[in-house]
C-alpha positions as CSV (number, residue, x, y, z in Angstrom):
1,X,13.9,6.2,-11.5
2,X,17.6,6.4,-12.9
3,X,20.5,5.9,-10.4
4,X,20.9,9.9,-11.3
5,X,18.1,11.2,-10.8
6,X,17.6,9.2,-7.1
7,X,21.1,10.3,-6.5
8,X,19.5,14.3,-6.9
9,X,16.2,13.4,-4.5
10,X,18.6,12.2,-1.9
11,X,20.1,15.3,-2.3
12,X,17.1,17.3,-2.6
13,X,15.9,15.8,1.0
14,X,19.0,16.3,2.6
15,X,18.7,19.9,1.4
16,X,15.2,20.5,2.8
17,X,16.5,18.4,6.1
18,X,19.0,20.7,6.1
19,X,16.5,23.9,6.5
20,X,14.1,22.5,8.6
21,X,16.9,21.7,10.9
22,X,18.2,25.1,11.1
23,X,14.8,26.3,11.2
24,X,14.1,24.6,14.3
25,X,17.7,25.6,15.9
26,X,16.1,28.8,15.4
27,X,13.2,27.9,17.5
28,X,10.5,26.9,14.6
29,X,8.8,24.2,16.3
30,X,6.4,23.6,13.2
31,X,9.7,23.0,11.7
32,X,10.3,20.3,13.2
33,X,6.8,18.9,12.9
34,X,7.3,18.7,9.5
35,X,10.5,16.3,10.4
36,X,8.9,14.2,12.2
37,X,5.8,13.5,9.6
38,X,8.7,13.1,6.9
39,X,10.7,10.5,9.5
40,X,7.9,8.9,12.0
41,X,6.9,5.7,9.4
42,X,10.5,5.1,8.4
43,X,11.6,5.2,12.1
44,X,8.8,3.0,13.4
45,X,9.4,0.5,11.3
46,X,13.1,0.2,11.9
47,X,12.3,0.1,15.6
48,X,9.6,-2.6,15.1
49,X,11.9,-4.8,13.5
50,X,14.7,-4.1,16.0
51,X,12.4,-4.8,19.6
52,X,9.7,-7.1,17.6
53,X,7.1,-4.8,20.1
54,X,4.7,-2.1,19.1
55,X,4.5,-0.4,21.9
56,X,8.2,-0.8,23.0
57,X,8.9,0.6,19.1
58,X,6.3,3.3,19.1
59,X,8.0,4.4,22.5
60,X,11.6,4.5,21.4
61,X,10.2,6.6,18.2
62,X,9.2,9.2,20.4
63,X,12.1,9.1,22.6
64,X,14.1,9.6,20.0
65,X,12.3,12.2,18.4
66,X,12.0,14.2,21.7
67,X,16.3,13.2,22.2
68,X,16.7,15.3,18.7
69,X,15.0,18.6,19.6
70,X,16.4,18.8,22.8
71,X,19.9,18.3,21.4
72,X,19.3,19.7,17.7
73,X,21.9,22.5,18.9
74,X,24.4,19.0,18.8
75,X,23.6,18.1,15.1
76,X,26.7,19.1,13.7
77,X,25.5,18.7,9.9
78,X,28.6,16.6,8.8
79,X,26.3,14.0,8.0
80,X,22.9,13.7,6.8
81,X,20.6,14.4,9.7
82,X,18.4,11.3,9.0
83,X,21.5,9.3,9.7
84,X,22.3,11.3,12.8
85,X,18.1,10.3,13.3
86,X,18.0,6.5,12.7
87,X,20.8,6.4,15.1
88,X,19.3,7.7,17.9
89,X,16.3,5.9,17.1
90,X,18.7,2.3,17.4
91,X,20.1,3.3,20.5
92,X,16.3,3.8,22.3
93,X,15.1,0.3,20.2
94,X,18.3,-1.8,21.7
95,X,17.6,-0.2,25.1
96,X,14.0,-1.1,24.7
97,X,15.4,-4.6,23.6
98,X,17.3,-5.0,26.6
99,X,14.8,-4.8,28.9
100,X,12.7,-7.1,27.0
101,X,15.8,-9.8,27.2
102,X,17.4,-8.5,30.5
103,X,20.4,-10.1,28.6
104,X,23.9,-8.3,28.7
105,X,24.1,-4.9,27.0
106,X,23.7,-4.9,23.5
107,X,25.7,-2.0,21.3
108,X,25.9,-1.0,18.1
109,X,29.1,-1.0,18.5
110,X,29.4,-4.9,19.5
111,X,32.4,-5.8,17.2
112,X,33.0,-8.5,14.3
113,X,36.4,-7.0,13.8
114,X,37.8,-10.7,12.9
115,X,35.2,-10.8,10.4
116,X,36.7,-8.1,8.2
117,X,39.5,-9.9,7.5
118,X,37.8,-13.3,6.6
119,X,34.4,-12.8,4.8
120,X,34.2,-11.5,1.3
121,X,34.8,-8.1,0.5
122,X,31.7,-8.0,-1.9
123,X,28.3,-8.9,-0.9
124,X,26.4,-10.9,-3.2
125,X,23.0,-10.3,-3.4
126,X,20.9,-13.3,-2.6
127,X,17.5,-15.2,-3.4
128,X,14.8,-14.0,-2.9
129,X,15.2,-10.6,-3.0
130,X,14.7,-9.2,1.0
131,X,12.9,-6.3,-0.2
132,X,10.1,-8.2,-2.2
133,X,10.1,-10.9,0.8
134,X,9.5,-8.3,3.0
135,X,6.4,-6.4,1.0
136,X,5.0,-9.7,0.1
137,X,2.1,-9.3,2.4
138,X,2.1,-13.3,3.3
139,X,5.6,-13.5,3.5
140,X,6.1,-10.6,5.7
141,X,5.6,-12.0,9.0
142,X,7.3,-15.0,8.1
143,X,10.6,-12.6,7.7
144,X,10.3,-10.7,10.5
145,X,10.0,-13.9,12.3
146,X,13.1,-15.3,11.2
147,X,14.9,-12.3,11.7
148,X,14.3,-12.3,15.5
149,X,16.1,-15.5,15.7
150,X,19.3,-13.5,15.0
151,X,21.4,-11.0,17.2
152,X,20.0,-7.5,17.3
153,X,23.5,-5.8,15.7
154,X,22.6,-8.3,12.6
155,X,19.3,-7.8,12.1
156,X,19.8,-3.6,12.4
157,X,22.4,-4.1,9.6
158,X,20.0,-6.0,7.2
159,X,16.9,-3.7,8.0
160,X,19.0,-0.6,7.5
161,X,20.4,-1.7,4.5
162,X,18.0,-4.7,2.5
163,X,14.7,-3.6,4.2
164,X,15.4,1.0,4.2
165,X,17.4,0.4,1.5
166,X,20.3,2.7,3.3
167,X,23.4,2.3,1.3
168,X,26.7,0.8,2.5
169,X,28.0,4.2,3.1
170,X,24.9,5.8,5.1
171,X,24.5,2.4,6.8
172,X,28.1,2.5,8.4
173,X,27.7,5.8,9.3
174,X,24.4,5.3,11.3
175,X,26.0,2.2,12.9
176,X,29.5,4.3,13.4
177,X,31.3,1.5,11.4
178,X,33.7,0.6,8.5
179,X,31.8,0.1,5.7
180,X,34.0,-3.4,5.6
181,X,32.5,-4.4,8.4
182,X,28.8,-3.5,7.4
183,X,29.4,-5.6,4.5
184,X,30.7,-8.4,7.1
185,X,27.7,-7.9,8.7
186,X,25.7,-7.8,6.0
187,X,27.5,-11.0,4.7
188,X,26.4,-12.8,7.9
189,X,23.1,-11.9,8.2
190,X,22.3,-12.9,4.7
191,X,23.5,-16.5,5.1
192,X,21.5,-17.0,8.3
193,X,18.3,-16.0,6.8
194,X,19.3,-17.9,4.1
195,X,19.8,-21.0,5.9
196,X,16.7,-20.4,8.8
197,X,14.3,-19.6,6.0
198,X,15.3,-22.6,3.8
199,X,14.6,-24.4,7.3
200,X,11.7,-23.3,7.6
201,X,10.5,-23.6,4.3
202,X,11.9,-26.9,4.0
203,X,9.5,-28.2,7.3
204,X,6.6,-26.6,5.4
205,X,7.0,-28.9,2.5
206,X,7.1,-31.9,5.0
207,X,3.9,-31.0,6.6
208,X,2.1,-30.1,3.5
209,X,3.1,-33.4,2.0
210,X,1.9,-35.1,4.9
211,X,-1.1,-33.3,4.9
212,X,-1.0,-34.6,1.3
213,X,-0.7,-38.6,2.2
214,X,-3.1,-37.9,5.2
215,X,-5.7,-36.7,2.6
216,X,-4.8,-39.7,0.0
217,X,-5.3,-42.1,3.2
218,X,-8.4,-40.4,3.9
219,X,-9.7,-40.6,0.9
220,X,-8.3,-44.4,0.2
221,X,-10.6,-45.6,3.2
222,X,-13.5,-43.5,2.3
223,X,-13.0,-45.6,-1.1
224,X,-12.9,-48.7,0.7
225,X,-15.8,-48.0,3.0
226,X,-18.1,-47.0,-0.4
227,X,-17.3,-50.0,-1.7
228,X,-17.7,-52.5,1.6
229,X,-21.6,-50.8,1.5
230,X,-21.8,-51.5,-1.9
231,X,-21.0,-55.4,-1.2
């Protein structure tokens, strides 16, 4: 698919969004059945990876699915209304999250606002690809893994952006940011999965060459053993 002609199904969605939406203002609640079969996968997985919990995700799915009828009269369609959906669905994940941690309040508005004006305006894609890593069905778990060992704001930003594959702009409006600071963000969260999976890829190679030599020695004294019999 060219950049154009995804450029005109984004479009197309928002459009058919769009009329669902005020279908369901209107009091079409089949309507908004169809929003939520379009939405539901999308959503659960961007909750999963936020509270690292089924049940806790499948919750704050709902939640947030029941928050936008109630307050579809509050859409105000000057942005797309998945945006003004992945939002709500963040909100009911980090409160989910909270209660896991019973740590201080985390927002999606916690700030970097020093790290504007230090990282790199461009973000440099990086090796290997998030996307694939993700899909890869043995490498999956492994990801998610490593992403809980960073904060929650960071790992939204990455699953929004390298996981959804929301663009800068759409990702900053979920999050109610500058798109300078989603690619701070974005920056940062790169380099510590970077660095955690080289880590943990790195302790894999020790233990499977010691796995290796504890084979070899193995094997060595099996050797020796054959040969003390044949003596």
């Amino acid at each position: 698919m060219t950049a154009d002609s995804a450029q005109f199904a984004a479009r197309k969605v928002a459009s058919d969004d769009l009329d669902l939406v005020h279908a369901t203002k209107d009091g079409d609640v089949a309507a908004f059945e169809q929003l939520v079969k379009r939405y539901d996968r999308k959503l659960l997985r961007i909750a999963q990876c936020v509270t690292h919990n089924r049940e806790d995700s499948q919750d704050a799915v709902q939640e947030a699915f029941l928050k936008a009828y109630q307050n579809m009269a509050e859409f105000r369609e000057d942005s797309q209304f998945s945006t003004w959906l992945i939002r709500i669905t963040l909100n009911q994940s980090l409160m989910k999250l909270r209660k896991q941690r019973a740590v201080r309040e985390v927002s999606l508005d916690e700030g970097f606002q020093a790290d504007e004006d230090i990282l790199p305006i461009e973000v440099t894609d990086w090796a290997p690809d998030p996307e694939q890593l993700y899909r890869a069905s043995e490498l999956r778990n492994i990801l998610i893994k490593t992403l809980e060992q960073v904060s929650p704001i960071l790992q939204t930003v990455f699953v929004l952006r390298d996981i959804e594959g929301l663009s800068i702009r759409q990702t900053a409006e979920v999050l109610n940011l500058s798109r300078a600071a989603v690619k701070a963000r974005l920056w940062r969260v790169r380099l510590q999965l970077r660095e955690l999976l080289n880590k943990y890829f790195s302790k894999q190679t020790d233990f499977a060459r010691a796995e290796l030599l504890a084979e070899r020695h193995t094997a060595a004294a099996r050797d020796q053993d054959m040969d003390s019999l044949r003596d």
